[in-house]
N, C-alpha and C positions, 0 to 999 in steps of 0.2 A: 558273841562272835569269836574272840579264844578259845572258847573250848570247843564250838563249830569247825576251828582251824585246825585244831588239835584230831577230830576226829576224822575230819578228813586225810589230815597227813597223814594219821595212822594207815588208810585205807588205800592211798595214792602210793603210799610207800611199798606197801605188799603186793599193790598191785605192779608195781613199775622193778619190784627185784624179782617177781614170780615170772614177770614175762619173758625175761632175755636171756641169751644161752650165757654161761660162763667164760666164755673163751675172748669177750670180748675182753680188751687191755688185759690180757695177762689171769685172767682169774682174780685181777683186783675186781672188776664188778661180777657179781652172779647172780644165780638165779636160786630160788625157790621150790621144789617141785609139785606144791600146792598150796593155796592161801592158809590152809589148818598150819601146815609147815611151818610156811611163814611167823605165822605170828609164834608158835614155840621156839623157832629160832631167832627170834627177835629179842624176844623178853630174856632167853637163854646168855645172848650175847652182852644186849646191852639194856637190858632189865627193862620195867615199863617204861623209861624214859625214850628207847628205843622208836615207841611207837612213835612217837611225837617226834620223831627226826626229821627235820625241814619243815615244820612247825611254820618258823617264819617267812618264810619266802610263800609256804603258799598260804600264807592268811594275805599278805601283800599282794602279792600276782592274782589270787581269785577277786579280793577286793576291785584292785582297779581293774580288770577286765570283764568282773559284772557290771561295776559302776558303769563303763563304758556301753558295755553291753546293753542291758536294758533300758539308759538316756538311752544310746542313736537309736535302738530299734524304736521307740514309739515318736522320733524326729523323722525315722524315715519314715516311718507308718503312716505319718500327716502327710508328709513331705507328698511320698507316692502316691495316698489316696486323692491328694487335692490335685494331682496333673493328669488322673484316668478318671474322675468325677464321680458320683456317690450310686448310679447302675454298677456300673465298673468293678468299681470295689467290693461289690455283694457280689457281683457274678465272679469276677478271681480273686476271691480274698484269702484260697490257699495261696496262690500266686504272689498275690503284695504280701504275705505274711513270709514268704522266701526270701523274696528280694527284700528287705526291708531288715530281716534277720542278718542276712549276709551279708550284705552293708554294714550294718552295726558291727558284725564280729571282726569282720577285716580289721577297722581300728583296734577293736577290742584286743585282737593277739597282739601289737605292734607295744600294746600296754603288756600284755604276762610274759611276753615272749623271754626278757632275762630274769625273773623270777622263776620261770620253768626250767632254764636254765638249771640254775643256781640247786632249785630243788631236787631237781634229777640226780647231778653230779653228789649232792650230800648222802643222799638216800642210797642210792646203787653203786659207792664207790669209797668203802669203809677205809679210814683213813686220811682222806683226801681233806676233807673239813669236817667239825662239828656243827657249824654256826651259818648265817647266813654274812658275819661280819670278814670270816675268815675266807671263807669261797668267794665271792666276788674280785675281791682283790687279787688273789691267786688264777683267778678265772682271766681276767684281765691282762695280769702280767704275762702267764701262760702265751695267749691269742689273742690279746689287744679286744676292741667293743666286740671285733666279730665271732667270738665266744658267745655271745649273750642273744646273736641274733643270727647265727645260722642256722635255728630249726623252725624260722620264722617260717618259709615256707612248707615245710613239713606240717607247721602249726597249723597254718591258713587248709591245708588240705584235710585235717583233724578236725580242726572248729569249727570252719564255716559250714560243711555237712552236719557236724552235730547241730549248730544255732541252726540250719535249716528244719531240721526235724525237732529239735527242741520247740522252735514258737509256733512252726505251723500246725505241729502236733499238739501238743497242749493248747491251741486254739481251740483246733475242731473238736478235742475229746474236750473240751470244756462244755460244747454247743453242742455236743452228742450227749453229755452228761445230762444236760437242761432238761433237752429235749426227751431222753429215753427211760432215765434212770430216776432222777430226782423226781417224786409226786408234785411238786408245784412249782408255780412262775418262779424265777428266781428274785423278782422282787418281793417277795412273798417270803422267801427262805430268810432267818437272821445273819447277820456278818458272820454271827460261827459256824452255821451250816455251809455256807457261802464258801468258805474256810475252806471247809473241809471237802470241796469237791475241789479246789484250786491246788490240795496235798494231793488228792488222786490223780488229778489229771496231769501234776507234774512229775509224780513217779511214774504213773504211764509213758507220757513223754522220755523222761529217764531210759527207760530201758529200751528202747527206738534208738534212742541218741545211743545210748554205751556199743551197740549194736555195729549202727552207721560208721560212728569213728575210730572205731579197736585199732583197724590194720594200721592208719597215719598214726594211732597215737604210738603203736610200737616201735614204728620208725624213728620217731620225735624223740622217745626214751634212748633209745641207741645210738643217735647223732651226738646229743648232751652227756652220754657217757666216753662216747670215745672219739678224742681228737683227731682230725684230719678226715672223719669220716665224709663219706659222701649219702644224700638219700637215695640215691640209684642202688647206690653199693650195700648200703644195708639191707636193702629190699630185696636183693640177689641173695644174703647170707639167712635173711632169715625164712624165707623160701614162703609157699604159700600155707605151711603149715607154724611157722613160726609166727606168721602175723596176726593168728588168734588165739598164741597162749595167752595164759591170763584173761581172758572174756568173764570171766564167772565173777571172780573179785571189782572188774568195772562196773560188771553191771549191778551189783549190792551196792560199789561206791554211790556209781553214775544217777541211780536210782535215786537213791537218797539223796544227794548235794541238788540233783533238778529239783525234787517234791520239796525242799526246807527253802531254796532260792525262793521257787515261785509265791511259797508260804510267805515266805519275810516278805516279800517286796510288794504285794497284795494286802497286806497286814501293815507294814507301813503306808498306804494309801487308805487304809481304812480308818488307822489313828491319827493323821494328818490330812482327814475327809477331801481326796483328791478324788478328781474323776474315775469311776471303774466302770466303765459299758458296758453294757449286759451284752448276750451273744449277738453281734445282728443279725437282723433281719430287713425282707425284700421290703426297698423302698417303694412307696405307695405309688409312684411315676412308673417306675416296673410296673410293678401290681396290675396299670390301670395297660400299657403295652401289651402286656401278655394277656389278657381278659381276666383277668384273677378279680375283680374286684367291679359290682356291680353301677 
């Protein structure tokens, strides 16, 4: 998971100083004018240790907002499927996979929200902190807790679209997978083949997501670099063409960190032999409603 963290930072980093004009606070934070860029000016400045800037916050901040994340979505998933009854559930279960996602994530930002923080201001604002020890403090004394959590709504407008498209999406491409792609039952396939359609369908997923939440996530970058900001006000500066610099570097991140999550989290259910449900399918009650079944 360090060095999970480490790769990400690197990717998170270059994507969050390639998106923003320079002008913000002074030419202390800027931008990039392409992820290749980035990274030679990265290593140029501050050699490979560079990459791994805010290293810590977001191994912290992704930790507990997946933690979060993945517990409530399969609490709500029960949660919902058992108050709309098990028709219900096959006939909207993009629908409970929405609401069920969104739910989760709500709490889930309430958890990254000051690590995002935290990693923003290291990352895009040289100078300011090295560490995750020395920014919060400063963070703090600066603007008191509301530092840490005025991009929460920005956040919620950023993640909850992604966790929408993230679980419903790699649901259904899982259940498209079964079905279209893969030669047999998936009871039939090993844990490793199993595997490896749960990495496809969550980089698929992945680039849906990077897609969906570009524009908030740009906003959410520029609140955390520069004090006093507003998200109306950002959204004015960066116009409609500024809210999808940097797409290209999210969606190589985004890609990646959805397809390795759904991996891990899939893979620790297989080593600690936990329920994994195969795709479902039309309950035999249906079945019998509809005349499907003799």
């Amino acid at each position: 998971m360090p060095c999970a963290a480490s790769v990400a930072s690197s990717a998170v980093g270059l994507h969050t100083r390639r998106s923003y004009p320079s002008t913000w606070s002074s030419a202390v934070c800027r931008e990039h004018k392409s992820i290749f860029k980035g990274f030679s000016i990265t290593i140029k400045e501050d050699s490979m240790r560079g990459l791994a800037k805010g290293w810590a916050p977001t191994f912290i901040g992704y930790s507990m907002q997946g933690l979060c994340k993945f517990g409530f979505y399969e609490v709500f998933k029960i949660t919902y499927s058992d108050i709309i009854g098990e028709e219900n559930t096959y006939l909207w279960r993009t629908s409970l996979y929405l609401a069920a996602s969104a739910s989760a994530e709500f709490f889930a930002d309430i958890a990254l929200a000051p690590m995002e923080a935290c990693k923003v201001r290291i990352q895009t604002c040289p100078g300011y902190a090295s560490n995750l020890r020395q920014c919060a403090p400063k963070m703090f004394a600066e603007e008191g807790l509301w530092a840490f959590y005025k991009g929460v709504v920005p956040l919620w407008m950023r993640q909850i679209p992604y966790t929408m498209m993230k679980f419903a999406c790699f649901e259904r491409t899982v259940e498209l997978l079964y079905k279209h792609v893969v030669p047999k039952p998936r009871a039939e396939c090993s844990k490793s083949e199993q595997l490896v359609v749960t990495f496809v369908a969550g980089y698929i997923a992945g680039v849906f997501c990077a897609i969906v939440s570009h524009p908030a996530d740009s906003v959410v970058s520029v609140l955390n670099k520069e004090s006093g900001s507003s998200a109306f006000g950002v959204l004015k500066k960066l116009g409609p063409k500024g809210v999808w610099k940097g797409l290209v570097a999210r969606i190589i991140m985004i890609g990646t960190l959805t397809a390795l999550q759904w991996f891990i989290y899939d893979s620790v259910k297989v080593y600690f032999r936990l329920p994994r449900p195969p795709p479902p399918e039309m309950p035999e009650s249906l079945k019998k409603k509809l005349g499907l079944t003799e």
